[in-house]
N, C-alpha and C positions, 0 to 999 in steps of 0.2 A: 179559584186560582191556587197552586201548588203550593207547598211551603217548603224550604229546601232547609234543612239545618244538619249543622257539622258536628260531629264528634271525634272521637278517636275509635279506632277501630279495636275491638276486643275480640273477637270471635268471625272468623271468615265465613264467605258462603255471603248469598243473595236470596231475598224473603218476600213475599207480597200477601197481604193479608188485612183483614180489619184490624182495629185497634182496639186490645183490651188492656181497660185503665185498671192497674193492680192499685188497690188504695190500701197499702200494708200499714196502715196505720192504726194506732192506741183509741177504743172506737170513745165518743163524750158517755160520758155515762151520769146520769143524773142521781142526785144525792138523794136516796130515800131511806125513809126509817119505816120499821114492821114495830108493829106490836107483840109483846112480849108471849103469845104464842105459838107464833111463827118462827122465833128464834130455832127451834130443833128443825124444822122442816128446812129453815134457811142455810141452815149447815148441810145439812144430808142434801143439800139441792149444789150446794158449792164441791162436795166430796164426790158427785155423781157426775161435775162438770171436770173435775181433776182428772176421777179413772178415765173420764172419754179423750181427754185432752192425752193422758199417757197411753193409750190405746192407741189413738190413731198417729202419735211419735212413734210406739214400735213397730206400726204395720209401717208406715214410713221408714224408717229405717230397714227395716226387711228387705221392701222393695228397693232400696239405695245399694247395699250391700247385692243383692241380685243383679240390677244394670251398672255399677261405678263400683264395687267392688268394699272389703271391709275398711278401709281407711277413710274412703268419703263417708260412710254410714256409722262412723264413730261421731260426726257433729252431731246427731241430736243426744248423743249421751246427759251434756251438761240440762237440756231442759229437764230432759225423763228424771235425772238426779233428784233437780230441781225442785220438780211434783210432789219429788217425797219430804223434801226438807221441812224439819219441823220449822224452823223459821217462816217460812213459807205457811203451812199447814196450822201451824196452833196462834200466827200472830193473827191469820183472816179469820180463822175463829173465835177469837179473841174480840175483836173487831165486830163481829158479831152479834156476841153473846154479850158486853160490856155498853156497848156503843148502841145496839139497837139496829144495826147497819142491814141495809139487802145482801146479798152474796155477792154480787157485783161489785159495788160501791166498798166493802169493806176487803173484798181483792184487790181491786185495784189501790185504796191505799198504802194497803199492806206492801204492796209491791212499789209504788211510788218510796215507800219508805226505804225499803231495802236501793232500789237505784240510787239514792240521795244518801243512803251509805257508801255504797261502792264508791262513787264518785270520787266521794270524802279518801277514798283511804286506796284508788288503784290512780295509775297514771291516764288524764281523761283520754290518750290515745288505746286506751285498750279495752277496744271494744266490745272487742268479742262477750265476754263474759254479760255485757251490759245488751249486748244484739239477741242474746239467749233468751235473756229476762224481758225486752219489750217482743219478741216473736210470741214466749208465751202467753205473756198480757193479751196479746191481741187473741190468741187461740181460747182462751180459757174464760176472756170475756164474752167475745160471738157467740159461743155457745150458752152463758148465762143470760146474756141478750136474746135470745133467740133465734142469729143472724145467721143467714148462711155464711160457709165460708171462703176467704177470701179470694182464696189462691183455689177454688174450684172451677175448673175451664170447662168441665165433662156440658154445662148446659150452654155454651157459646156456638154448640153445633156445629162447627168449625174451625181449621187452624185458625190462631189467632197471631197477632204483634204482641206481645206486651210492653206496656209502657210503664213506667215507675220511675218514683223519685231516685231510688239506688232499691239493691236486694241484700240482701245477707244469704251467707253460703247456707245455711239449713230455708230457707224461701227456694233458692233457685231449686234444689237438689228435690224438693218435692213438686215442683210445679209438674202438671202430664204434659208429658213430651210426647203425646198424641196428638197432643192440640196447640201446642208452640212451634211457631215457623220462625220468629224471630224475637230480640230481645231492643230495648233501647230504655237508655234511662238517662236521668240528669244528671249524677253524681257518678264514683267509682273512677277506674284506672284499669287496663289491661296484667293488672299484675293483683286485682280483686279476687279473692278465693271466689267468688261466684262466678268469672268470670274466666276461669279458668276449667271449671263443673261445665259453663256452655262450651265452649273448647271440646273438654272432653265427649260431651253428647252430640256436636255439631250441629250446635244452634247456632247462625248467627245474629252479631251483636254487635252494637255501639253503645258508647260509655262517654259521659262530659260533655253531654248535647247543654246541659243547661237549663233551660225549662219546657222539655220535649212536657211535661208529664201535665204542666198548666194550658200549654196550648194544643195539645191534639185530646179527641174528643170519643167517647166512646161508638164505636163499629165505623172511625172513619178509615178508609180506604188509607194504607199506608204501602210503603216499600221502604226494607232494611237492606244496608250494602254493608256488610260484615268487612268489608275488604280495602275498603274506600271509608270507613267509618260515617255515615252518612244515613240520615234518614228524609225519605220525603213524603209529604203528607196531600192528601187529596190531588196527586199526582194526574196530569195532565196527560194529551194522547202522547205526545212526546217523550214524556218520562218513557210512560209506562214500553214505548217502542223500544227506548234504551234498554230499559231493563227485561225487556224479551229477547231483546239481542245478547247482552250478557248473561243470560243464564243459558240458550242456548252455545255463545262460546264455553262459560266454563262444564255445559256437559259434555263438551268436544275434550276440553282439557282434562276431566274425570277421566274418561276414555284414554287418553294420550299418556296418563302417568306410569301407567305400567310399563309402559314401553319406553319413557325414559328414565325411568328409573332404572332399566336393565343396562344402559346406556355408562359408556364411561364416561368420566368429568373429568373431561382432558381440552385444552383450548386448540385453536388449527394448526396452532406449532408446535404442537404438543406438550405442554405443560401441564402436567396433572395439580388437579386442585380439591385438595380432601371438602369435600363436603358433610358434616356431621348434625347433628341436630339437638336442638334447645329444648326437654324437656321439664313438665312443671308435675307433672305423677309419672308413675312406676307407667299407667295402662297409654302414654300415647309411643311408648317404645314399640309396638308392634307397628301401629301408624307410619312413625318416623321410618323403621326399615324398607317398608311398603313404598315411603315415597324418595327411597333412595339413600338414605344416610348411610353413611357405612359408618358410625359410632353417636357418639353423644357429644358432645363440646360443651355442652352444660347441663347438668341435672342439678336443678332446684332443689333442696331439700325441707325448706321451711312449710309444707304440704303437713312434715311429720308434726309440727310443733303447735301452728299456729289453729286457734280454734279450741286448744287442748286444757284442760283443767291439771293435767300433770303432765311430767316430763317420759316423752317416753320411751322405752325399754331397749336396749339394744337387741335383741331379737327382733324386734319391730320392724329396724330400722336397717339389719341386715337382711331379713326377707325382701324389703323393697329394693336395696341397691343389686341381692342377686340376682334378683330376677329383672333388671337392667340388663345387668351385663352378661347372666346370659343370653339378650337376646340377639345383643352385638359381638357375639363369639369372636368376631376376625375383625375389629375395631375396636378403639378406648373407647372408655368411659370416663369423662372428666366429672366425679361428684362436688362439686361446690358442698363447703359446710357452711352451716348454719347463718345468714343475711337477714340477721335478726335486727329490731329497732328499725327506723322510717316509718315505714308504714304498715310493719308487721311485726307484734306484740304478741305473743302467748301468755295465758290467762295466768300460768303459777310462775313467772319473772316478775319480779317488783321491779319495773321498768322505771326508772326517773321520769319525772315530769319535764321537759324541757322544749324551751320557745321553739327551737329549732330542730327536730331529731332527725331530720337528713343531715347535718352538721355534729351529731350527738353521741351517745352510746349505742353503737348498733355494729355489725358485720363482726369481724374481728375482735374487736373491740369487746364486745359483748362474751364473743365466746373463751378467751383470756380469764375473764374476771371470774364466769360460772366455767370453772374445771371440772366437774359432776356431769354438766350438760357435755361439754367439749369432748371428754374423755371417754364416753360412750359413744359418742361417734364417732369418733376416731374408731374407737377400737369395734366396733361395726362395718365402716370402711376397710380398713387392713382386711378384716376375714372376707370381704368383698373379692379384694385381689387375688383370694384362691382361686373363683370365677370364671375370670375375665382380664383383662386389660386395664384394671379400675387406677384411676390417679384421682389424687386429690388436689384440690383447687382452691384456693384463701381468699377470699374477697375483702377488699378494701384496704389491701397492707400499703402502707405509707414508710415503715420506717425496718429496717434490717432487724432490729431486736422481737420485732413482732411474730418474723418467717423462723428465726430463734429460735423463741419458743416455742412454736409448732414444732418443731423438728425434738426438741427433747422432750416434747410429749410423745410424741409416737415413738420415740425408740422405749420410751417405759412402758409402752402401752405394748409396742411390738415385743419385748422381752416377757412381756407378761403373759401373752399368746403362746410363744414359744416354751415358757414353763410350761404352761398348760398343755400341750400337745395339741395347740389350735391351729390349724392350718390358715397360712397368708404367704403373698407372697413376699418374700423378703426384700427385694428389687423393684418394690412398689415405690413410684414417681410422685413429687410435690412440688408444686407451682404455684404462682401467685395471677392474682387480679390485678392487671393496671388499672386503676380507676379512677385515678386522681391527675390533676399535672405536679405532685408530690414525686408519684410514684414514677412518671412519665419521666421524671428529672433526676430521679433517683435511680433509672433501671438498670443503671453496671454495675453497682453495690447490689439491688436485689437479685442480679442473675446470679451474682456469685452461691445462691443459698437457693437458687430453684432449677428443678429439672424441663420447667416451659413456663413461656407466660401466656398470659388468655386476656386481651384487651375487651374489657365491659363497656364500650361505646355508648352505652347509652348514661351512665353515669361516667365516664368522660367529657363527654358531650357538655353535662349540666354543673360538671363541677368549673370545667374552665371558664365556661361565658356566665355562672352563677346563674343561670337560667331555669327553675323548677320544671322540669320535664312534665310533671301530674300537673301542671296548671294552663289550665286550656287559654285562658287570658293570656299567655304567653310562649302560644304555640309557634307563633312566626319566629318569634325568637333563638329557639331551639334548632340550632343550624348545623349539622353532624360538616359539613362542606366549609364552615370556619377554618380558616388560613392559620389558628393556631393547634386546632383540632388535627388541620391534616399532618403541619410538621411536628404535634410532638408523636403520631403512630409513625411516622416517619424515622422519630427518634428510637422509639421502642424495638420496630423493626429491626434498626441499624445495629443495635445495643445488642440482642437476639442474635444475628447472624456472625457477630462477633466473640459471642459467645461458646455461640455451638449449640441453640436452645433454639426448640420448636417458638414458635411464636404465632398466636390465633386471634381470629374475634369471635366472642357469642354477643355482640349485641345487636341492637338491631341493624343498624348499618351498613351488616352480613346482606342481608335480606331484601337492600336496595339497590336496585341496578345498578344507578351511577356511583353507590356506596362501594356496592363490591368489584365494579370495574377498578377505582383508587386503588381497594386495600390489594387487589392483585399487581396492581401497577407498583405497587409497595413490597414487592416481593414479601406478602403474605399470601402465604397457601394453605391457610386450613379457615375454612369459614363455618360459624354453627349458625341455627336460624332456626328460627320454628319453624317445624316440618312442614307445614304446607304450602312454604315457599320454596321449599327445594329445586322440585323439579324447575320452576319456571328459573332460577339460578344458574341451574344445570342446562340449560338451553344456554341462558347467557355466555356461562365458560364455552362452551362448542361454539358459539357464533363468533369469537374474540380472536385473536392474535394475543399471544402475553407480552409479545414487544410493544405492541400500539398503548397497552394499557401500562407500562414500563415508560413512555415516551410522554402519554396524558400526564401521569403520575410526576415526573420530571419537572412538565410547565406549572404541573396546580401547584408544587413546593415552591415554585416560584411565584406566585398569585397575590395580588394583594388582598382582593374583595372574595368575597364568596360566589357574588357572580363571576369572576375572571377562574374560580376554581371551577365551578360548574361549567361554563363557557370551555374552558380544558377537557374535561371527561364527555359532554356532548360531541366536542369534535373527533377525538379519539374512537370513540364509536363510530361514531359516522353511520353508514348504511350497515353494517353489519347485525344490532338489534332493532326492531322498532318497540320506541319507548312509549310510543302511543298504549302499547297494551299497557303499560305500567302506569298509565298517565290518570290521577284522581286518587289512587292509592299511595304515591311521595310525591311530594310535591317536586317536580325537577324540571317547572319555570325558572327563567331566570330573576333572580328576587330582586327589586326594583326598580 
């Protein structure tokens, strides 16, 4: 019998394959003592297990920097560091030489030791640095063990599923992507640096199955719906016909993109509808043009920081935004700065500890207080705008003093340029994030201090109903079709065109049928999404009338339930899309 379980969907695309059980884990190692002389042999056996570990981190890396380019293959810097630390190096010899200990047994205390520092002295949300140190634990023990290793798929003879508890971005980025056809684990989020690595390779993936990793079994027959966030296990004749059917549709759809992507995004009455795209690295901008974006609406930036042992350089930082926006020569570039704290911590910020940091120091917020971090990207973006089309984007502003002081940072920053003889454009645009119902209530005082707004839907979504988006327990809850949801974009919008100010979404809600029929019915006309929902979007604007979706939009503002909102955008469509293609990927039953 089949086993069907749900997750969220992280990485598109459809997979069939056995199941291999990745067990990334810190392997038991048992407590042995040597006799005093075996002590030299046991070090030069620990030192012999070090170079092999940093050997095969730099052919790793090699090969990362080869297929994903040098910004991914700067993650394994912190182990390779690591390797050499004397802390590291003279406590396990130490250990040893003192203790009597195996090479094993006194690595891994040594390193147990060092974790139960960190601990003590970093905020426990900042992983990274701690995901470094248990990666290498395991690398550095297996080979003292004698064990092969983990993440070696070359002997599975076959693509494989992988299954795991959760990855870490230096795990995913080495696994062979000869022999991954898909990915599923119980932990993570669509917004996991590893998760993002599948993205970029076109693996797909689910994320927040739960205990996908206890209950499927090793080489059993699985299918992954990257799209649908779904995995199904020992899949029956019916499955498996589904999912022969869907892979044959979306090889139809692979076929078909080229051809609408050359297509214009204009509804049957013609109203054109900017279509742009939601980037999380510099390398899916060739992607995103490919599948039609005529700009960016959102580029991520936190790519540059997170994972990082320092801050890093504005050269860095302005290679990747130019090579953005050259690729959108005759479209913006909206660069979001720095959406730091939640759930994304870089290693050299003394991040606070706190209960709640989706409520905490993060976005904004965070980059105010560090003027060092802030100030070099700013002034990385400005030289951007000699480029291209580049704006900048502020995430999370709640209060007018906050857009403030953005704006006289960059004119110090922008006059500093201009001493130098650094070329920007001077006419470079700055906008804010709705993201709040703060902001949402505040938007005619913030328009006063921005050149457009960019509605983040997806934290709109979770700030109003309090509803944690990353928490799969409370997925039903998570309703973007909320009757307080639609009238305050409805407020934003209004506040916008009164203005005189572009007004957008990059959240997901872009990228949902009945989502984007609304926000058009909203007279909103720029919608960003992650690129590989483009096209099928683009089909939607051409099937549309913008009156009918002018007219749904009308009833939903007057709606009470969220069914009675949905119930509005289903009929408004009518026969003109069939939602049935979109049916398992959003939920757009009526809830109930």
């Amino acid at each position: 019998m089949s086993i069907i379980l749900d997750g969220s969907p992280a990485s598109e695309g459809i997979a069939s394959g056995r199941v291999f059980l990745l067990e990334w884990g810190v392997p038991v190692v048992p407590h042995e003592s040597i006799t005093d002389e075996l002590v030299d042999a046991e070090i030069r056996r620990f030192h012999d297990a070090r170079a092999w570990a940093s050997e095969r981190l730099k052919e790793t890396k090699a090969s990362t920097e080869s297929r994903l380019g040098p910004v991914e293959a700067r993650i394994f810097d912190p182990q390779i560091l690591m390797l050499e630390d004397s802390a590291v190096i003279e406590g396990t010899a130490r250990y040893i030489r003192e203790n009597r200990l195996s090479a094993q047994r006194a690595f891994e205390l040594r390193m147990l030791e060092l974790r139960a520092m960190w601990h003590r002295t970093s905020h426990p949300m900042v992983l990274d640095r701690l995901n470094d140190l248990e990666d290498l634990m395991i690398r550095v023990l297996h080979r003292l063990l004698d064990r092969n290793d983990p993440t070696d798929l070359a002997t599975s003879g076959e693509g494989v599923i992988v299954v795991a508890s959760n990855l870490t971005p230096s795990l995913a980025v080495q696994l062979d992507l000869e022999h991954v056809l898909g990915i599923a684990t119980d932990a993570g989020t669509r917004t996991s640096h590893w998760a993002m690595l599948a993205r970029s390779a076109k693996i797909p993936a689910v994320v927040g199955l739960g205990n996908v990793s206890t209950i499927a079994t090793e080489g059993q027959e699985a299918i992954v719906d990257g799209r649908i966030g779904r995995i199904v296990l020992e899949p029956e004749q019916g499955e498996r016909s589904i999912f022969e059917i869907r892979q044959k549709k979306l090889s139809v759809w692979e076929d078909e993109i080229s051809v609408i992507a050359a297509m214009e995004s204009v509804t049957k009455d013609g109203q054109y509808i900017e279509l742009r795209a939601n980037l999380d690295l510099p390398g899916e901008a060739k992607d995103a043009r490919d599948h039609g974006a005529v700009g960016v609406g959102l580029f991520r930036t936190e790519f540059l920081v997170v994972g990082r042992s320092s801050m890093p350089d504005g050269e860095e930082q302005f290679q990747a935004y130019r090579h953005v926006a050259e690729t959108f020569t005759k479209g913006a570039v909206y660069i979001r700065t720095f959406d730091l704290g939640g759930d994304k911590f870089p290693m050299f910020l003394n991040m606070p500890e706190e209960p709640n940091p989706f409520l905490g120091w993060r976005a904004i917020r965070v980059c105010l207080d560090e003027p060092e971090l802030f100030r070099t990207q700013l002034r990385a973006i400005l030289r951007a705008t000699a480029y291209g089309d580049v704006r900048l984007m502020i995430p999370l502003v709640n209060d007018v003093d906050e857009i403030r002081q953005v704006h006289a940072l960059l004119e110090e920053e922008a006059a500093r340029l201009a001493t130098e003889g650094v070329a920007y454009n001077a006419g470079f645009k700055v906008g804010v994030m709705i993201e709040t119902p703060a902001a949402a209530l505040d938007a005619a005082e913030l328009a006063r201090y921005s050149d457009f707004f960019s509605i983040g839907t997806n934290d709109l979504v979770q700030y109003t109903l309090a509803v944690d988006r990353t928490n799969t327990r409370l997925a039903k809850l998570y309703n973007p079709f909320h009757p307080a949801v639609v009238r305050q974009l409805h407020q934003v919008a209004r506040v916008g065109r009164a203005a005189g100010i572009e007004v957008s979404v990059c959240g997901e809600m872009a990228s949902n049928p009945l989502g984007a029929f609304l926000l058009m019915g909203l007279d909103i006309t720029a919608l960003s999404m992650a690129w590989p929902s483009l096209p099928e979007i683009k089909k939607l604007v051409r099937a549309i009338r913008i009156e009918d979706a002018r007219s749904s939009a009308r009833d939903a503002l007057a709606a009470a339930t969220s069914r009675d909102v949905i119930e509005c955008l289903v009929k408004g469509i009518g026969d003109s899309v069939d939602l049935s293609v979109f049916s398992g990927r959003w939920s757009l039953s009526l809830p109930g």
